[in-house]
C-alpha positions in Angstrom: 126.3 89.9 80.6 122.2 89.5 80.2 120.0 89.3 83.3 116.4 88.3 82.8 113.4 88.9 84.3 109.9 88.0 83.9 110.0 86.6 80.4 106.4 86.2 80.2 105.9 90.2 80.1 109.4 90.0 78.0 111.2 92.6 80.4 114.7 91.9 79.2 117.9 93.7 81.4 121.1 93.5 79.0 124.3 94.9 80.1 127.8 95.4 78.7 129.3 96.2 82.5 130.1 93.0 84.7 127.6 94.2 87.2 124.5 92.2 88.1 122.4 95.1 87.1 119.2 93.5 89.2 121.5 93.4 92.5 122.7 96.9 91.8 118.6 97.9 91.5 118.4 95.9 95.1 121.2 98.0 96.3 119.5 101.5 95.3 117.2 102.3 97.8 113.7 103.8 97.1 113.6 105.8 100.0 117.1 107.1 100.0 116.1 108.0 96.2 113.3 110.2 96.9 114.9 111.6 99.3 117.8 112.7 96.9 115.1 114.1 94.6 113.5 116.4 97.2 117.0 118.4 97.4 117.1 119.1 93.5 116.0 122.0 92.2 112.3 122.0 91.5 112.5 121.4 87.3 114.7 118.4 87.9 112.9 116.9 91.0 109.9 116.8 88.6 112.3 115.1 85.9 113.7 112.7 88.2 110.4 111.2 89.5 109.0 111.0 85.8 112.3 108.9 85.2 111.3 106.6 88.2 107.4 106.7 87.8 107.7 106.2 83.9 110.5 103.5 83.5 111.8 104.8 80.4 115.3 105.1 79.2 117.4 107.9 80.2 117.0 109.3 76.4 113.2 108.7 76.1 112.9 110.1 78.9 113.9 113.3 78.2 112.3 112.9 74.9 109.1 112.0 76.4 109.0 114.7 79.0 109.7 117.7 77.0 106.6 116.7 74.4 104.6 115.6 77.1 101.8 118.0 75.6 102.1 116.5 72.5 101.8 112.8 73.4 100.1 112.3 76.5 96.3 111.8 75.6 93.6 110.5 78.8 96.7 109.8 81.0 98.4 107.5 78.2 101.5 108.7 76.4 102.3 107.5 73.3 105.4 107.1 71.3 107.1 104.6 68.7 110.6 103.6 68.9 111.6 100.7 67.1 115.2 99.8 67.9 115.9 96.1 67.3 114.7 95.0 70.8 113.6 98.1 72.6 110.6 98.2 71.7 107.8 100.8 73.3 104.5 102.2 72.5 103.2 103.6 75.2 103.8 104.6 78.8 101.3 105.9 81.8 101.4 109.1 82.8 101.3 109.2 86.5 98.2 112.1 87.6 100.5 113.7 90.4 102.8 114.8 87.1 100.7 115.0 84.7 100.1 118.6 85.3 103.6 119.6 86.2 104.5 118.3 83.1 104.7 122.0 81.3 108.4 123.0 80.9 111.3 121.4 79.2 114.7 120.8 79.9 118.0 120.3 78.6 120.7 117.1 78.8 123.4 119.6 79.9 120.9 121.1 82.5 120.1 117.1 83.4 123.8 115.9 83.3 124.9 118.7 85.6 121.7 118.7 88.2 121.5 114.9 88.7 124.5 113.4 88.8 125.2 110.2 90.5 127.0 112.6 93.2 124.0 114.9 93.5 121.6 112.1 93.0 123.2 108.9 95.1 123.2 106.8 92.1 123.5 106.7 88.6 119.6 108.5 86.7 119.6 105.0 84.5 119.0 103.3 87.7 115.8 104.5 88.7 114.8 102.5 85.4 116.3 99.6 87.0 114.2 100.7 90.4 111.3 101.3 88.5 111.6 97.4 87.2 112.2 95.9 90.6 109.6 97.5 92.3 107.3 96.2 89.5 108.7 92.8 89.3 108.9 92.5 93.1 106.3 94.1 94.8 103.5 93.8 92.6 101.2 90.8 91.2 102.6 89.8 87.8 99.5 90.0 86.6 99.1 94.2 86.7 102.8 94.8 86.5 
């Protein structure tokens, strides 16, 4: 199943479940999301909102966060994947993390702190929140 979404910006959604992956971002709600984050532990509240604020993959995300020293320059973080059509360059580095930014952690520490039980939903969908929010509450033009 492939949902699209503002093709001008080429945002592409593609998914191998038989779920409408933009109705399941509806269904996620921001507020019950951040509250969810505030009960994790510190390290992985900081993780979780880079995941939302960033809108990067679950894998780049981790990626990005443990060499965010490396990478992020002026408030810009930089990085090249090339995988057929996930494509990214560079992603903005909110300033209320960019200084907590200075640890690193672990997928076992990640899959055992946020999962969907802990979290109220799935960590790939605050991607999908990210997205929405972007494509819904903000003008085209700077999303």
């Amino acid at each position: 199943m492939k949902c699209y979404g503002m093709k001008k910006k080429e945002i592409k959604w593609n998914a191998r479940t038989n779920r409408n992956n933009y109705h399941i971002a509806t269904q996620v709600s921001l507020d019950d999301v951040l509250e969810s984050l505030s009960k994790l532990p510190y390290q992985y509240r900081i993780f979780g909102l880079f995941v939302l604020v960033s809108g990067l993959r679950t894998e780049e995300s981790i990626v990005t966060f443990n060499n965010h020293s490396k990478i992020c320059n002026d408030g810009i973080m930089e990085m090249f994947w090339d995988r057929k059509t996930k494509k990214i360059n560079a992603v903005y580095c909110h300033p209320s993390l960019h200084g907590l930014l200075n640890f690193t952690l672990n997928k076992t520490g990640i899959r055992r702190n946020m999962k969907s039980s802990i979290l109220g939903c799935e960590l790939r969908y605050l991607r999908k929140l990210n997205y929405t929010i972007n494509a819904t509450k903000i003008d085209p033009l700077l999303a």
